[in-house]
C-alpha positions, 0 to 999 in steps of 0.5 A, spaced: 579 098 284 574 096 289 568 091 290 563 090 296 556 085 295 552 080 299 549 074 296 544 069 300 547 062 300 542 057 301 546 053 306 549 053 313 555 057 314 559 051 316 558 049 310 559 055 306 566 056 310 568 049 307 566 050 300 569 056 299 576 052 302 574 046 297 578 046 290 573 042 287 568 046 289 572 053 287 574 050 280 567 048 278 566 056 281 571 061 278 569 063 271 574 060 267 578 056 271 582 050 269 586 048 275 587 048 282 592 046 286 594 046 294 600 048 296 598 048 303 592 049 308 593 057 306 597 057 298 593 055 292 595 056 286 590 057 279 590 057 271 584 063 269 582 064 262 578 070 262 577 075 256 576 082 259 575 087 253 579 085 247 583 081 251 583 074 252 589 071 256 591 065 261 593 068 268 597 063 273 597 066 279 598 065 287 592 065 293 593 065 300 588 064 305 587 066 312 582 065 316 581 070 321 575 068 325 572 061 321 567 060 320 566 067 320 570 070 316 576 070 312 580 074 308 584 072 302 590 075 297 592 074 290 597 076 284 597 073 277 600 073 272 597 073 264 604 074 260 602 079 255 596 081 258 600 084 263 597 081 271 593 083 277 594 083 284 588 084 290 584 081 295 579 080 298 575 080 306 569 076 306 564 075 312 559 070 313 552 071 317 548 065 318 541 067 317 537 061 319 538 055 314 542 060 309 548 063 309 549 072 308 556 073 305 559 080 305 565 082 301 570 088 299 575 086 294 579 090 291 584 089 286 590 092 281 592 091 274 598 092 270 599 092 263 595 092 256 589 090 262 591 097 265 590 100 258 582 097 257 579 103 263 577 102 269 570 102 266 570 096 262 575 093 267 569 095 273 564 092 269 567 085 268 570 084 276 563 085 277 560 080 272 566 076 274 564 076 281 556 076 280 558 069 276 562 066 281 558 068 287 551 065 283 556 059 281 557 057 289 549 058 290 547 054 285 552 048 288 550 049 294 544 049 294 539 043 296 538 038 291 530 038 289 530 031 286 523 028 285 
């Protein structure tokens, strides 16, 4: 299964970068997402709890970073593991393009699963990755966006 978009972000692409190598910022971000730990400048670690379909369940996974070109562009690989549920492994090359005082984030993701989320249809298992992936993505604007206070 593969997924590409774009998204605007309205922040500087130094400050994209940054916050999509924050754990405070990636937990606030990721649906369903308990915790984050950081083994290192390129091993996390999270706690998910999705329900995808009639499956709910808490997926512990391991993500590595690699920063190709900073700021410009990273990719990053992961594999977790939902008991039950079965797992899911993929990854995920992201470019950002500064346009002015916002940033143009390019992704392909693509991503395997095993287990009773394998027997859900590549539909329904589609259509969550992409709702998920809108989330996280409209979650990040929303945190980066310019605090209009008055």
């Amino acid at each position: 299964m593969e997924l590409t978009d774009e998204i605007t972000i309205p922040a500087p692409q130094a400050q994209v970068y940054a916050a999509l190598n924050d754990t405070d910022i990636l937990r606030k971000c990721i649906p369903g997402c308990e915790e984050i730990t950081r083994h290192s400048d390129t091993e996390l670690e999270a706690k998910v709890v999705l329900k995808i379909g009639p499956v709910k369940a808490r997926f512990t996974g391991a993500v590595t970073l690699d920063p190709l070109d900073p700021p410009r562009a990273f990719q990053l690989t992961g594999s977790g593991t939902g008991g039950a549920a079965g797992f899911a492994k993929g990854g995920a090359h992201i470019v950002l393009e500064e346009d002015g005082a916002q940033t143009l984030l390019r992704y392909t993701a693509r991503a395997d699963v095993g287990g009773k989320l394998a027997q859900l249809g590549s539909r329904l298992i589609m259509g969550t990755s992409r709702k998920l992936a809108a989330q996280f993505f409209s979650n990040l604007a929303a945190e980066l966006a310019p605090n209009e206070s008055t």
